[in-house]
C-alpha positions as CSV (number, residue, x, y, z in Angstrom):
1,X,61.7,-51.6,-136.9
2,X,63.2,-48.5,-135.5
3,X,66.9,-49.2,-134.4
4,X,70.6,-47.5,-135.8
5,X,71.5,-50.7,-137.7
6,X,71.0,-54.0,-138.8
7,X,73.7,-56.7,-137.1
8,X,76.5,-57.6,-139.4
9,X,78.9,-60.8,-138.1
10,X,81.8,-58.5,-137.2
11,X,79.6,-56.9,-134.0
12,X,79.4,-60.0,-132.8
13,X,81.9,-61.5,-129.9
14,X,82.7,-64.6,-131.1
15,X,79.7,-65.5,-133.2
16,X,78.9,-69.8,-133.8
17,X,77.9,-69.9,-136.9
18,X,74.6,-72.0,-138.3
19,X,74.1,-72.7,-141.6
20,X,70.0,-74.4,-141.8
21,X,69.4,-75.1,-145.4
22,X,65.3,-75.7,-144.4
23,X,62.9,-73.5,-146.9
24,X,60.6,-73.4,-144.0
25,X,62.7,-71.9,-141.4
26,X,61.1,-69.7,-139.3
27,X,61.7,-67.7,-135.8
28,X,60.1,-70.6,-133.9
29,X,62.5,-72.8,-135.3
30,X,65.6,-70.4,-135.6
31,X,65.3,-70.5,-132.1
32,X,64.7,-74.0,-131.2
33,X,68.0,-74.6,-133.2
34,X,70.0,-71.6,-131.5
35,X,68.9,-73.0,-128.0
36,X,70.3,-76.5,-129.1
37,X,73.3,-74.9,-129.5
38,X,73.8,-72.6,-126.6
39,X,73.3,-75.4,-124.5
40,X,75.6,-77.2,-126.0
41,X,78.0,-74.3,-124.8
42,X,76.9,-73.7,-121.7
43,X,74.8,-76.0,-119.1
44,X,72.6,-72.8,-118.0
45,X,72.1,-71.0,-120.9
46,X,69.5,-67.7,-120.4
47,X,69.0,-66.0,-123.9
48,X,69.2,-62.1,-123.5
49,X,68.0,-60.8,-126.8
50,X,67.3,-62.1,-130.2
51,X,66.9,-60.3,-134.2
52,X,64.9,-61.6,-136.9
53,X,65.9,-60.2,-140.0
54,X,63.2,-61.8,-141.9
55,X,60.4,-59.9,-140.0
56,X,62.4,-56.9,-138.5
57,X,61.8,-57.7,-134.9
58,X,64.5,-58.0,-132.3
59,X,64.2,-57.9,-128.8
60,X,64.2,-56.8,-126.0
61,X,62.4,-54.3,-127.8
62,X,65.1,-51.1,-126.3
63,X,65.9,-47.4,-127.5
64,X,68.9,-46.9,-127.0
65,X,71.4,-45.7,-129.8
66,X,75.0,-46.5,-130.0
67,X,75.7,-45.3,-133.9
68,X,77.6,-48.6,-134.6
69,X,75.8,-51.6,-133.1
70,X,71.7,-52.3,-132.8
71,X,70.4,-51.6,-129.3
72,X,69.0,-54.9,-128.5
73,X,72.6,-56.3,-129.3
74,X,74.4,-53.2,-127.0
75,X,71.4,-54.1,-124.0
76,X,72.5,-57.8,-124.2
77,X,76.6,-56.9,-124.3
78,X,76.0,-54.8,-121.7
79,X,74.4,-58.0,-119.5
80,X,77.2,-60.0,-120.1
81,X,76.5,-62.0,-123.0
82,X,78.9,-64.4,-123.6
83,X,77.2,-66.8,-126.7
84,X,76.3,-65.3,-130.0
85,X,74.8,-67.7,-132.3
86,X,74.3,-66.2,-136.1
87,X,71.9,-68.5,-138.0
88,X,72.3,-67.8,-142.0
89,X,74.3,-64.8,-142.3
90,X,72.4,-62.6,-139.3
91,X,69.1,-64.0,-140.6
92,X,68.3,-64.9,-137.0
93,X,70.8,-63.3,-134.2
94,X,70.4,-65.0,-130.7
95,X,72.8,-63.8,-127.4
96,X,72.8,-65.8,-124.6
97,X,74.8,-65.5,-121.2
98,X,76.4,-69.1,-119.6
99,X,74.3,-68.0,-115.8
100,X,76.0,-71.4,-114.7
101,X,79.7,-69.5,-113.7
């Protein structure tokens, strides 16, 4: 993974946070659960970017440096996302934007 930094919760705007105590969590499921949730928030949820700590991949895969935040998270910010949902301390990092305003 090339990118300035890893996510910590303080870059996020106003992160819900997940706690998944499953063993076997994985991206596929990370996700599923992050989904759940955005749509909870939001009737027309369209996710923008996501991180994976556990394998080092984020997307959309972007170079663009901003020193103090990770690029995929500055490319979603800067697309209006308006849900951050932080699964197991940044673990998994998925930004969505409500497009039903």
């Amino acid at each position: 993974m090339v990118d300035c930094k890893y996510v910590t919760r303080d870059m996020l705007s106003h992160p819900v946070t997940l706690r998944v105590n499953d063993s076997a969590l994985d991206f596929f499921r990370a996700k599923t659960v992050a989904d759940g949730k955005a749509r909870e928030l939001s009737s027309e949820p369209m996710l923008l970017a996501w991180f994976d700590r556990k394998s080092g991949t984020f997307a959309p895969d972007v170079t663009c440096c901003d020193r103090d935040k990770p690029s995929w998270l500055v490319y979603a910010e800067s697309r209006g996302a308006d849900i951050s949902v932080d699964i197991n301390d940044q673990d998994y990092v998925f930004l969505y934007k409500d497009v039903s305003q």
